[in-house]
C-alpha positions in Angstrom: 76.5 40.6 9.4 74.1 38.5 11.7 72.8 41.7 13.5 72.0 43.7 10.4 70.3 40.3 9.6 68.0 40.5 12.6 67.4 44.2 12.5 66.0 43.8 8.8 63.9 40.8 9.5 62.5 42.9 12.9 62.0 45.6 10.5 59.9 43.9 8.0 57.6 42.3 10.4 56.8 45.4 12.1 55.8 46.8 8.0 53.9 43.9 7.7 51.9 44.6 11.1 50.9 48.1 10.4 49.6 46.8 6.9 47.6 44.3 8.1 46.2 47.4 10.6 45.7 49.6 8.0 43.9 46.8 5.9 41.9 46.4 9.0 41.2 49.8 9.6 39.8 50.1 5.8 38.4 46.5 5.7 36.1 45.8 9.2 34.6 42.9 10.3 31.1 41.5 9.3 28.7 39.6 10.9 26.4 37.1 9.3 23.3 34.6 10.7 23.5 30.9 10.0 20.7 29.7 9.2 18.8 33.0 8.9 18.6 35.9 11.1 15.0 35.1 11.1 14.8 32.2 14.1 11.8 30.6 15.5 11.2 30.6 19.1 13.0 27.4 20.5 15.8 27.2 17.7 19.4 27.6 17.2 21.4 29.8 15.1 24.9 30.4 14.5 26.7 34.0 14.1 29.3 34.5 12.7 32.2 36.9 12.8 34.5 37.5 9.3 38.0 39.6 9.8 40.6 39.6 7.8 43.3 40.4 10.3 46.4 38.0 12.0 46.5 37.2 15.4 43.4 38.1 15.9 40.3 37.5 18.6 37.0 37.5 18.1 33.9 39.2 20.7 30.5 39.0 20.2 28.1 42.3 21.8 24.6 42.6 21.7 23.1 46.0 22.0 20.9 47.5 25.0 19.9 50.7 24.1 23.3 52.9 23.6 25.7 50.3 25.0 26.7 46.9 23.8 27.4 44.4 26.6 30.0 41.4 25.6 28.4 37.8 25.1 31.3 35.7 24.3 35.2 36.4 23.6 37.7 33.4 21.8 39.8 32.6 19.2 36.7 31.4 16.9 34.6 33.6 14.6 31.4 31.2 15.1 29.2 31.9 18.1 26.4 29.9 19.0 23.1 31.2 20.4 19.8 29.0 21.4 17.2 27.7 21.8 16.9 31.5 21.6 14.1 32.6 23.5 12.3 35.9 23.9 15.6 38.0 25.4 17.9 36.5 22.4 15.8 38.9 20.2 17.7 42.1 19.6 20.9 43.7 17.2 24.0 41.9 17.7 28.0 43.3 16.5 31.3 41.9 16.4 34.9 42.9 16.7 38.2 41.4 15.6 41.0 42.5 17.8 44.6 42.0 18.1 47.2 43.7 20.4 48.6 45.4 18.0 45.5 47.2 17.2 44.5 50.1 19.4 41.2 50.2 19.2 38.3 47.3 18.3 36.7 47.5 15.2 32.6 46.9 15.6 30.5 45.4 12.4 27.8 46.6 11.2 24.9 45.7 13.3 23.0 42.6 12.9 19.0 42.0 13.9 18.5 38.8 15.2 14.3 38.2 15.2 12.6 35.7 17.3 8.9 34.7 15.4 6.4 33.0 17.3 6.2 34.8 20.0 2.5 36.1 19.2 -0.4 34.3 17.4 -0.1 34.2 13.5 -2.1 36.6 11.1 -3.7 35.2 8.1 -2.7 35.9 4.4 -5.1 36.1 1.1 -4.2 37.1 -2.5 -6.7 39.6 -4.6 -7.5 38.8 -7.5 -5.9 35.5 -6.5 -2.8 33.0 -6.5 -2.6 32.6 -10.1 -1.7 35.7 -12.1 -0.7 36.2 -15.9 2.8 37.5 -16.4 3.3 41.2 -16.5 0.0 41.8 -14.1 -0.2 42.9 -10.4 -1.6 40.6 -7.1 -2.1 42.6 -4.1 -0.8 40.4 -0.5 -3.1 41.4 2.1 -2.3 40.6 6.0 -4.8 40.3 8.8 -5.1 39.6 12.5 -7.2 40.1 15.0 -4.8 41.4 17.7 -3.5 44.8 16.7 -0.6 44.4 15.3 1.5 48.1 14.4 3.3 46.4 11.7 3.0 43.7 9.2 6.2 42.4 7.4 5.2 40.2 4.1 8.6 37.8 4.0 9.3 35.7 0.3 11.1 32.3 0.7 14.1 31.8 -0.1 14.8 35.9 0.2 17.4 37.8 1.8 15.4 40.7 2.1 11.4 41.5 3.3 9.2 44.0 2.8 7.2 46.1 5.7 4.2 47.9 5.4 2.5 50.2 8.5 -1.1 48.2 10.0 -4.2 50.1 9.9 -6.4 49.5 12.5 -10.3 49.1 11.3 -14.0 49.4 13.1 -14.0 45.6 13.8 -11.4 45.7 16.2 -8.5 43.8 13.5 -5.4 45.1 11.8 -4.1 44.9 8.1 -2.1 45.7 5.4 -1.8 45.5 2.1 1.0 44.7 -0.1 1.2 45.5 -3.7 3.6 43.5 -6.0 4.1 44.0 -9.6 4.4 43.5 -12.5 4.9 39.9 -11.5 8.0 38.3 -13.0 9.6 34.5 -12.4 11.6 36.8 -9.8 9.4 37.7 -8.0 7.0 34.6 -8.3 7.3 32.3 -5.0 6.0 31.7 -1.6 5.2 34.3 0.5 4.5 34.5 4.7 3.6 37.5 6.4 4.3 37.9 10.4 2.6 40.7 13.1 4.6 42.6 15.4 4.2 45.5 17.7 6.1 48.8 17.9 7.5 48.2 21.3 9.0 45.1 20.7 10.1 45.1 16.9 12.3 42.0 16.8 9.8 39.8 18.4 7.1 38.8 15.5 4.4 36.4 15.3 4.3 33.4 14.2 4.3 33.0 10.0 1.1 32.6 8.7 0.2 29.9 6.6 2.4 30.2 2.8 0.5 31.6 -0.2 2.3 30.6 -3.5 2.2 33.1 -6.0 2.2 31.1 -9.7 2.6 32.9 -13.2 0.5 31.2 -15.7 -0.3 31.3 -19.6 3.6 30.5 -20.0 3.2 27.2 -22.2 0.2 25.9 -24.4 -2.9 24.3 -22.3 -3.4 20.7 -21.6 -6.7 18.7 -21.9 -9.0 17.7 -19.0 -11.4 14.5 -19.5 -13.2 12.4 -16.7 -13.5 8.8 -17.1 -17.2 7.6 -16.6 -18.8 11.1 -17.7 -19.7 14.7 -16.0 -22.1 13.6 -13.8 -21.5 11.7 -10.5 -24.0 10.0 -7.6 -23.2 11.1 -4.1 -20.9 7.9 -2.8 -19.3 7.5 -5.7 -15.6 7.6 -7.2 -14.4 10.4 -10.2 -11.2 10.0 -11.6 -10.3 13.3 -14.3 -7.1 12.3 -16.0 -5.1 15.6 -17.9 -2.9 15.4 -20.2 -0.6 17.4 -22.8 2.0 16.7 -25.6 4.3 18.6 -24.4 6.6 16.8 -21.9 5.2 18.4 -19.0 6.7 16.6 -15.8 4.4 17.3 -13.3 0.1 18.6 -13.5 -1.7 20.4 -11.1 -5.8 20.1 -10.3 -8.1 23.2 -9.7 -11.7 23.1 -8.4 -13.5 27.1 -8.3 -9.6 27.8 -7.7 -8.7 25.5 -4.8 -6.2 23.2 -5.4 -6.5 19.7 -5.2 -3.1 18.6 -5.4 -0.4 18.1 -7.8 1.2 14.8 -9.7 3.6 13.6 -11.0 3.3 12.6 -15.3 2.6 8.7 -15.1 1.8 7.2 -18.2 0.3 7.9 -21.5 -2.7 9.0 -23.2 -4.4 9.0 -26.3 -1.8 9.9 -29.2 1.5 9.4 -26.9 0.2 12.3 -24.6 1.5 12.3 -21.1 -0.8 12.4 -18.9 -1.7 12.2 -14.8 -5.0 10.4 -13.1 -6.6 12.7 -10.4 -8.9 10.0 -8.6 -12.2 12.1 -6.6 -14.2 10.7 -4.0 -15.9 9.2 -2.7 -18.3 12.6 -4.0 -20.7 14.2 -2.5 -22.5 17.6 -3.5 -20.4 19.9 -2.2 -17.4 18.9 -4.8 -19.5 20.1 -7.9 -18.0 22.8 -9.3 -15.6 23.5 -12.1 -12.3 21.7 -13.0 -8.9 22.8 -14.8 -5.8 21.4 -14.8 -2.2 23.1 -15.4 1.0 21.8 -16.6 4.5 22.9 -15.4 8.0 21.6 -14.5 9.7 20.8 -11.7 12.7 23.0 -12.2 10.2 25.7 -12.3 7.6 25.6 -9.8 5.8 28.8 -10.1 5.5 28.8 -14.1 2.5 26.5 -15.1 0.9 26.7 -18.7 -2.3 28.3 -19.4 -5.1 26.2 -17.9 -7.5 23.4 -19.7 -10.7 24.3 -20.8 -13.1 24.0 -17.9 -15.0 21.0 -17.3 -18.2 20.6 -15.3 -18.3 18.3 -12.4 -21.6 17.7 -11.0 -22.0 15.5 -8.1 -25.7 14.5 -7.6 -28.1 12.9 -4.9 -29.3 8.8 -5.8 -33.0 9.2 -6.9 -35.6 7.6 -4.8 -38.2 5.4 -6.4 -41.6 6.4 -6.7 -43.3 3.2 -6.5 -44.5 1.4 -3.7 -41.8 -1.8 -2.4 -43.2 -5.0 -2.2 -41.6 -5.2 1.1 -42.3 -1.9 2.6 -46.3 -1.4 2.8 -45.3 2.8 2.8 -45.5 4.3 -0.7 -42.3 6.6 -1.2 -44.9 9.5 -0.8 -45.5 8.7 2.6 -41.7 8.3 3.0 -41.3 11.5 2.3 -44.1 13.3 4.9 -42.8 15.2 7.7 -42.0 13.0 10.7 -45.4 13.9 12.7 -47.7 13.5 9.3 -45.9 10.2 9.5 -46.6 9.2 12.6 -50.2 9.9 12.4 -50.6 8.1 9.1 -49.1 4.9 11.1 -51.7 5.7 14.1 -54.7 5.5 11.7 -53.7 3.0 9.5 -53.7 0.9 13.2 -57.1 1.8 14.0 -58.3 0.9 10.3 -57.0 -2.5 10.7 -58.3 -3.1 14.5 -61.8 -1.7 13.5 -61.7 -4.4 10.6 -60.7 -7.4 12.8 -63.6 -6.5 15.6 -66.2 -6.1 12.8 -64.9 -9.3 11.3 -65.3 -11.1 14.9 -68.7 -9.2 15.8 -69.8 -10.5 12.7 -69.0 -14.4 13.3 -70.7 -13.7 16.9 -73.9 -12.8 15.5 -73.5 -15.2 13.1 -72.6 -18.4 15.6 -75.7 -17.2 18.2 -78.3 -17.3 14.8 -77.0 -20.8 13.9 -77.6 -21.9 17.4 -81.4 -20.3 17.5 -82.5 -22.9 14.4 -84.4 -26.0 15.6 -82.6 -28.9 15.9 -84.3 -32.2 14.3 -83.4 -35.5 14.3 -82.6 -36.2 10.8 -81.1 -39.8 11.0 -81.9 -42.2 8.1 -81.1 -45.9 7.8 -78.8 -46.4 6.0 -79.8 -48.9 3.7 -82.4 -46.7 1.8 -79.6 -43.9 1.9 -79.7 -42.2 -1.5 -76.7 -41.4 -3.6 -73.8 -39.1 -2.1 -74.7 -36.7 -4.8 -78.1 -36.3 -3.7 -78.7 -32.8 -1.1 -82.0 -32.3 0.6 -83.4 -29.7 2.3 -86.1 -28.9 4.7 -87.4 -25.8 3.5 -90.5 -24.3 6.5 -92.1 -21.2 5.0 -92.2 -19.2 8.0 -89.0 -19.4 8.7 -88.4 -18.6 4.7 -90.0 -15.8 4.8 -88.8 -14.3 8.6 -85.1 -15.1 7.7 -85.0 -13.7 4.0 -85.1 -17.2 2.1 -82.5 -18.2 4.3 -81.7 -21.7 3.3 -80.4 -24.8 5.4 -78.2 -27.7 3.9 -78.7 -30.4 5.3 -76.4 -33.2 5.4 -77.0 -36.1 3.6 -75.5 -38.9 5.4 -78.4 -37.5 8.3 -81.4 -37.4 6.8 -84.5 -37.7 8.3 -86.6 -41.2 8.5 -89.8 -39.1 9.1 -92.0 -39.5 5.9 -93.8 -36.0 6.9 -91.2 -34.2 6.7 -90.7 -34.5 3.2 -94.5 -34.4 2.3 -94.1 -31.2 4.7 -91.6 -30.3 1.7 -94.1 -31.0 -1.5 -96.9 -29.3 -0.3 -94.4 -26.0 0.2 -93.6 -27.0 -3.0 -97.1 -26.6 -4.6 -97.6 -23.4 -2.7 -95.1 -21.8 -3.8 -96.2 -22.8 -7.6 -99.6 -21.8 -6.9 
């Protein structure tokens, strides 16, 4: 009884054997990239290896050409490669294996591609970023190195699309990627990378993300500035938008750049939530035209229609046009051309230095006359000194008539004792009545 025991139980596990090796005949292995078989130059990434097979081992081959060469062997379906460089790039396969399996079973190839190994292209949407549902954008790629092939990547994709480079007259490559009609599927962030035809899974760096938005989804919020449309270079904007509807989050376009998004803080007029956008300090470049979007943060790329547009307009200060009480230079002067300027100052020096030297010619000629005059002695005693309000003056009729009725005041605390001098005086007088 105990060897027909054995022989059944041998006998069953040599059934279950050759099902698990027909399974695995009719179920090979498959070989997956953790995070993505997309790595960047420096980074890890983890392969690996699914079988659904007992007593089984796991290898790890990476194709040259024809042949596959084995990387690692164990008991473990995760293998481990990095910091991948350059030579990690390439298209990788696994086997499960057991001894009671005669041959090795390969998965399907994998492509393992290292990015940043050449300088990124750039990325531009036509007619732009923001499109209406059911319309097309077109993606186009660019780079000045040559590139054979562009491949336009969406994040958060399995899958990528590729499109041939053309090669223009000013020495750059591109492509151009058509997607359409634009859905909330196909809305998202999109990266394009470069590579060349003899190296395929060796690509460029990413370029820089272009977010693809659907708009005109929910009604329009409204877009107000605080202290009015028109701003002074220096000075601080602040556009508040806001909406009814309980939009969670509002974004901020000037001539279609984006100026940021926020979060809804607060409320407006009539319960409205709303978000502050402060500007500045502004200068003239920032004038342009505003709109603001609403949307929610479950749903990124689906914003409302915009706001009506509002008119920013960022202006110089205005100079005064009359003269400063502390600058002697009229604001027209201030606004010569430096060498009228400087000229203006150079005369305005010699004006001034002419005037002082006539001014001191003037008191020359004027001290070396007062010194020609005679000189009398015109002392008086002083007790038949007349009243202070008393002047007199010697008046000589030649001189009066030489000197164009030049006339000398005399003191009167030094008046003459001589009695002729003053009968000298009356008979002037009655000349010059006769």
């Amino acid at each position: 009884m105990r060897p027909t025991l054995l022989s059944l139980l041998s006998l069953g596990f040599c059934v279950s054997l050759r099902i698990w090796t027909a399974v695995g005949e009719l179920e090979k292995p498959s070989l997956s990239a953790w995070p993505s078989p997309v790595v960047p130059l420096g980074q890890t990434v983890t392969l690996q290896c699914h079988f659904r097979s007992p007593l089984k081992r796991f290898r790890l081959f990476k194709a040259h050409g024809t042949s596959l060469s084995e990387l690692q062997g164990n008991h473990f379906n995760n293998f481990t490669l990095g910091p991948v460089t350059r030579e990690h790039a390439g298209s990788y396969t696994c086997s499960g294996f057991s001894r009671f399996l005669l041959l090795p079973i390969h998965s399907d190839p994998l492509h393992i591609v290292i990015t940043g190994v050449l300088t990124k292209p750039a990325i531009s949407a036509h007619p732009g970023p923001l499109v209406q549902e059911g319309r097309n954008v077109t993606l186009h790629c660019q780079s000045q190195l040559l590139f054979d092939k562009f491949i336009l990547h969406q994040e958060n994709s399995t899958g990528h699309f590729q499109a041939r480079g053309e090669t223009f007259m000013g020495r750059h490559a591109a492509a151009d990627f058509f997607i359409g009609p634009i859905t909330l599927v196909r809305a998202g962030t999109y990266r394009c990378y470069g590579s060349l035809s003899r190296s395929p899974y060796e690509w460029s760096a990413p370029s820089d993300p272009v977010d693809i938005v659907i708009t005109g989804l929910c009604k329009k919020p409204s877009l107000r500035d605080e202290r009015g449309p028109r701003v002074r270079s220096g000075e601080t904007e602040t556009l508040l938008c806001s909406s009814e509807r309980a939009f969670d989050q509002f974004h901020l376009l000037r001539e279609g750049e984006n100026l940021g998004r926020l979060l809804a803080g607060g409320r407006g007029p009539r319960r409205a939530l709303q978000a502050a956008f402060p500007l500045g300090p502004g200068v003239p470049a920032h004038t342009g035209v505003c709109r603001c979007y609403g949307s929610f943060t479950c749903s990124p790329y689906a914003w409302s229609d915009h706001s009506d547009p509002l008119l920013l307009s960022v202006t110089e200060p205005t100079t005064s046009t009359c003269p400063s009480t502390m600058n002697p230079h009229t604001t027209e002067e201030a606004q010569l051309p430096q060498g009228h300027s400087s000229q203006l100052h150079l005369l305005f020096r010699l004006s001034v230095a002419f005037i002082y030297t006539s001014i001191f010619l003037a008191v020359l000629v004027y001290a070396a006359i007062m010194e020609g005059e005679p000189k009398e002695d015109r002392t008086v005693n002083s007790e038949d000194s007349p009243p202070e309000d008393v002047v007199y003056a010697h008046l000589d009729h030649g001189t009066l008539s030489e000197r164009l009725f030049t006339l000398t005041i005399l003191n009167p605390m030094h008046l003459s004792a001589d009695p002729s001098m003053y009968e000298e005086f009356d008979v002037n007088k009655d000349h010059a009545e006769s």
